[in-house]
VOMI-226065 format. One record per atom (N, C-alpha, C): residue number from 1; residue in three letters; x, y, z. Coordinates in pm, whole numbers. Each point is the difference from the previous one (the first is absolute). Last residue first. Example, Ala and Ser with C-alpha at 12.3 -4.5 7.8 and 13.67 -1.06 7.14 Angstrom:
! VOMI-226065
LUMRO    k    r       X       Y       Z
LUMRO    2  Ser    1285    -225     708
LUMRO    2  Ser      82     119       6
LUMRO    2  Ser     -77     109      73
LUMRO    1  Ala      29    -572      -7
LUMRO    1  Ala     -89     119       0
LUMRO    1  Ala      90     120       0
***
This chain:
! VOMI-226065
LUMRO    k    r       X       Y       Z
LUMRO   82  Unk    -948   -1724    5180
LUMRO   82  Unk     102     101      85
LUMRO   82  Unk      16      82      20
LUMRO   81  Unk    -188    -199    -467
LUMRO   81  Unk     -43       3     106
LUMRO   81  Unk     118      -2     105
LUMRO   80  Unk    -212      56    -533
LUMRO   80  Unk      74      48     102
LUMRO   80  Unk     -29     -40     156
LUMRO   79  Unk    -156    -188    -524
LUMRO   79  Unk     -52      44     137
LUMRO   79  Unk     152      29      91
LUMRO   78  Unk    -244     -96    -530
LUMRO   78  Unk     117      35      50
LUMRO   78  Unk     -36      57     145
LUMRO   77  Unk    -199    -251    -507
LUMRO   77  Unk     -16      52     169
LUMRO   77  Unk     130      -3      49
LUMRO   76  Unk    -104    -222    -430
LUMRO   76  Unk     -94      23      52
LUMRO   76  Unk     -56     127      77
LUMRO   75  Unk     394    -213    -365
LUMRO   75  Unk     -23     134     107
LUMRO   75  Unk    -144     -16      18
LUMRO   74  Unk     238    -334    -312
LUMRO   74  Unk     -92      45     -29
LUMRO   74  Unk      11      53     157
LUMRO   73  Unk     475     -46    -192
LUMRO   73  Unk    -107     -54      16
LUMRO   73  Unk    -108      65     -10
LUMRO   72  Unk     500      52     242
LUMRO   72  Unk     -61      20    -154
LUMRO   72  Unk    -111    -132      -3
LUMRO   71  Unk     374     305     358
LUMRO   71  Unk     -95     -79     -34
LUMRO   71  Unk     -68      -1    -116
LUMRO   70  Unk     517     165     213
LUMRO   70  Unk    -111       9     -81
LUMRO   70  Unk     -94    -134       4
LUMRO   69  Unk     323     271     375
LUMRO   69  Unk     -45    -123     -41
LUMRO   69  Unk     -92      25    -124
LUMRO   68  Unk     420     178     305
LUMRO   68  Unk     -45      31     -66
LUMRO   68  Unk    -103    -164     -62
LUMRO   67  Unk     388      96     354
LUMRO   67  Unk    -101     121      14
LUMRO   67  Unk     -86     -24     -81
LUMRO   66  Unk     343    -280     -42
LUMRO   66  Unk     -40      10     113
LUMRO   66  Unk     -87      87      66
LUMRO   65  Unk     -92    -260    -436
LUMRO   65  Unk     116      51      53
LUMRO   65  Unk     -19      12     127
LUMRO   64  Unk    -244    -214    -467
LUMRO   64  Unk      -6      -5     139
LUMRO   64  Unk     149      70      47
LUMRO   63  Unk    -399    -141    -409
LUMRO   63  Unk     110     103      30
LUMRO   63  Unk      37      -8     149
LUMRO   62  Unk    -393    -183    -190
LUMRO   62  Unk      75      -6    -161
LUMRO   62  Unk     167      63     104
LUMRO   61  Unk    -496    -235     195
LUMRO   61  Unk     153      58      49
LUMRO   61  Unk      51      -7    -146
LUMRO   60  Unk    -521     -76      -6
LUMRO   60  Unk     159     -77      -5
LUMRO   60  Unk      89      77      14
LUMRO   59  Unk    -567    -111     -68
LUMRO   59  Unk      76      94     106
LUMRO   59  Unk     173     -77     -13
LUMRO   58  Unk    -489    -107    -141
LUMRO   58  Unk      47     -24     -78
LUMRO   58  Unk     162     124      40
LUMRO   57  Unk    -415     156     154
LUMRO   57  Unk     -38    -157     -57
LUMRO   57  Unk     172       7     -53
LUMRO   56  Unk    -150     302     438
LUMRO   56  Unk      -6     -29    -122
LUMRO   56  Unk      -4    -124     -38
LUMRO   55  Unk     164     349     398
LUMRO   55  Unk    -105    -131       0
LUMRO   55  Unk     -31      66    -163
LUMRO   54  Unk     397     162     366
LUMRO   54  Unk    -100      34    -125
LUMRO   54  Unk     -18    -130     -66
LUMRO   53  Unk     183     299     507
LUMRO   53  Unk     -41    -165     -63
LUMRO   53  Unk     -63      63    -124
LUMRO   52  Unk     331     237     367
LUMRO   52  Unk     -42       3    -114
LUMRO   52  Unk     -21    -121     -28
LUMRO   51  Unk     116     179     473
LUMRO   51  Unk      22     -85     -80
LUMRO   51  Unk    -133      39    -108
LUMRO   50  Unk     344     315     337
LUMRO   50  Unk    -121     -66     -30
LUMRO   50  Unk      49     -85     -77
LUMRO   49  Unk     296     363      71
LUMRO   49  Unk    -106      41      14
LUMRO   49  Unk    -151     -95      20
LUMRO   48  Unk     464    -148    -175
LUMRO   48  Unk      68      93     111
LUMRO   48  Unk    -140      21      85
LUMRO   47  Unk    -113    -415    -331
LUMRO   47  Unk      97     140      -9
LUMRO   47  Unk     -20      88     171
LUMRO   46  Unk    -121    -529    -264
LUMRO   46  Unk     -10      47      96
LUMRO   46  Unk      71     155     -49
LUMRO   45  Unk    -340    -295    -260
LUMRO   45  Unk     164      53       0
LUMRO   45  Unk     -23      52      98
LUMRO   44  Unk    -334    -384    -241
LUMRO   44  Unk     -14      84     141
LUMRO   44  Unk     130      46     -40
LUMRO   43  Unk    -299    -193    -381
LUMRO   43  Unk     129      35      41
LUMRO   43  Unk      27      36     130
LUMRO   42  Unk    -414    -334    -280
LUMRO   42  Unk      41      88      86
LUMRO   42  Unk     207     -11       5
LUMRO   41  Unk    -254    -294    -317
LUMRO   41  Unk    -123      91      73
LUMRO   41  Unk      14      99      82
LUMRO   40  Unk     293    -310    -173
LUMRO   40  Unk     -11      43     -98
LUMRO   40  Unk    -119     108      19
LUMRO   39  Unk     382     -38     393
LUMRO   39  Unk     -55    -111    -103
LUMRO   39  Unk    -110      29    -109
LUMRO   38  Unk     327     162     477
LUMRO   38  Unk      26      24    -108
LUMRO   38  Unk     -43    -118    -118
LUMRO   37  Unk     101     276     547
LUMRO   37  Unk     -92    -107     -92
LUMRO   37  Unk      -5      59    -186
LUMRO   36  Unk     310     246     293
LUMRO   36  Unk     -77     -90     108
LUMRO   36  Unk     -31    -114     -47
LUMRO   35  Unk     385     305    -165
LUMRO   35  Unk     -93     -45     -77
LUMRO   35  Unk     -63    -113     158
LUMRO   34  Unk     305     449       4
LUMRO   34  Unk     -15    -120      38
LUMRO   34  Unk    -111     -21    -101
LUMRO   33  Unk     149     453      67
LUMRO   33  Unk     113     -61     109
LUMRO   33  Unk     -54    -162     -34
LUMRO   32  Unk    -119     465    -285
LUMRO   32  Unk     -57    -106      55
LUMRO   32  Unk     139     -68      30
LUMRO   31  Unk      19     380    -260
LUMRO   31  Unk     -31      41     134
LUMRO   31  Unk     -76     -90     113
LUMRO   30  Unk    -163      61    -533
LUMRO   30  Unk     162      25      74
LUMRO   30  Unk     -31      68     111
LUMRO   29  Unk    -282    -316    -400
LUMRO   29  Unk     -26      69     116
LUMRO   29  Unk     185      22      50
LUMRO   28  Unk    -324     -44    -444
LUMRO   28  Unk     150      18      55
LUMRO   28  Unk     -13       8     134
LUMRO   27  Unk    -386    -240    -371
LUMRO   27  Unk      50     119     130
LUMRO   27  Unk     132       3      30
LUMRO   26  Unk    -417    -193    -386
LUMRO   26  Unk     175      31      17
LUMRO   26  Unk      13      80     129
LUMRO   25  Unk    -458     -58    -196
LUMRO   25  Unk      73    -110     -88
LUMRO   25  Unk     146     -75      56
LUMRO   24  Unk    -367     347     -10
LUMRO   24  Unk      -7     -71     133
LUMRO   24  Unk      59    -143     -48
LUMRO   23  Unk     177     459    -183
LUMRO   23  Unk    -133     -34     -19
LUMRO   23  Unk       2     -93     133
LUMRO   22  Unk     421     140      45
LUMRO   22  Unk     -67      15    -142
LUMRO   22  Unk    -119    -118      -4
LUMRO   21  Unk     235     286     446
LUMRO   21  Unk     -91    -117     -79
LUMRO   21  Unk      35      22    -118
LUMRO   20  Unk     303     136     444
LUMRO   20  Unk     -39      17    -145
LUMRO   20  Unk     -88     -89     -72
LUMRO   19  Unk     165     131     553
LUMRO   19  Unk     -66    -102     -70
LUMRO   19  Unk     -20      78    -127
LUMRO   18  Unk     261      88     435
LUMRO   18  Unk     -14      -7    -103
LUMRO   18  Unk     -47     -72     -53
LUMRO   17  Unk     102      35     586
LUMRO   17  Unk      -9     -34    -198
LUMRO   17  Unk     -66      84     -49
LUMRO   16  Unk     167     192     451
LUMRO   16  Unk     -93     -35     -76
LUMRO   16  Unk      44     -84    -132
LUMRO   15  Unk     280     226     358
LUMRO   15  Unk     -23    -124     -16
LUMRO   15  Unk     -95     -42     -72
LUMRO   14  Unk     226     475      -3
LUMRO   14  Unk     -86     -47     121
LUMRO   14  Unk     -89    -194     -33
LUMRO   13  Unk     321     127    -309
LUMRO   13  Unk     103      70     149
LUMRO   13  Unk    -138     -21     133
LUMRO   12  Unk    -161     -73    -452
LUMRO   12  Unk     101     -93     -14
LUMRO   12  Unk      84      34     170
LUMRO   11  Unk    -256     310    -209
LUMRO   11  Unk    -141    -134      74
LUMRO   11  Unk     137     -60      34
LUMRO   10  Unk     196     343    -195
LUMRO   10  Unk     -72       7     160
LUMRO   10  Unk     -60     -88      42
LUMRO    9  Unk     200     -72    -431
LUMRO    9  Unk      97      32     108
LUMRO    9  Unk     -21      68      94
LUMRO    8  Unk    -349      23    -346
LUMRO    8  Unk      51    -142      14
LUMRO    8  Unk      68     -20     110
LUMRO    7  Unk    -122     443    -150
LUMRO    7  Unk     -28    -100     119
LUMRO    7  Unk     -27    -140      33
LUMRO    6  Unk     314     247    -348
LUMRO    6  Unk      24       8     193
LUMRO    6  Unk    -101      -3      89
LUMRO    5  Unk     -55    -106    -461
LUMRO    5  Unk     103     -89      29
LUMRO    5  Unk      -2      97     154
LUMRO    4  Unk    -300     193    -285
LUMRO    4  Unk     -55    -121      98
LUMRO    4  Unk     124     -80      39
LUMRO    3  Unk      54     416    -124
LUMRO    3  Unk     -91       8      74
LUMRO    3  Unk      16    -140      68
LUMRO    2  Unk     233      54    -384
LUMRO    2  Unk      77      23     101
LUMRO    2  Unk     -37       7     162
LUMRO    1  Unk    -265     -10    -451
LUMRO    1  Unk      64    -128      27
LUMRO    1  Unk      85       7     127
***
């Protein structure tokens, strides 16, 4: 456990998000600076490293901070880009 918490706190120091799925149901994403676009078919999040879009059915912001965004819904696809 100690493993993976400090390299949590490396991705995290070299700017990379975090992304946690449960199933293709739920994503945590941490380490996102912005919500671009945001509707029931698509999420765009801007972060430090790029922009994260995840295309699905039925797609809804449950959680919002300043670093941190959960998505929830039917998870199609997930595209990195930048």
């Amino acid at each position: 456990m100690k493993n993976m918490e400090q390299r949590r706190v490396q991705e995290l120091n070299y700017k990379l998000p975090v992304l946690e799925f449960t199933g293709n149901r739920r994503v945590l994403t941490e380490g996102s600076t912005g919500v671009l676009k945001y509707d029931d078919e698509l999420v765009r999040l801007n972060s430090r490293s790029g922009v994260i879009t995840f295309k699905g059915r039925g797609l809804s912001i449950k959680c919002i901070s300043p670093t941190c965004v959960i998505v929830e819904g039917f998870i199609i696809s997930v595209e990195f880009t930048g």
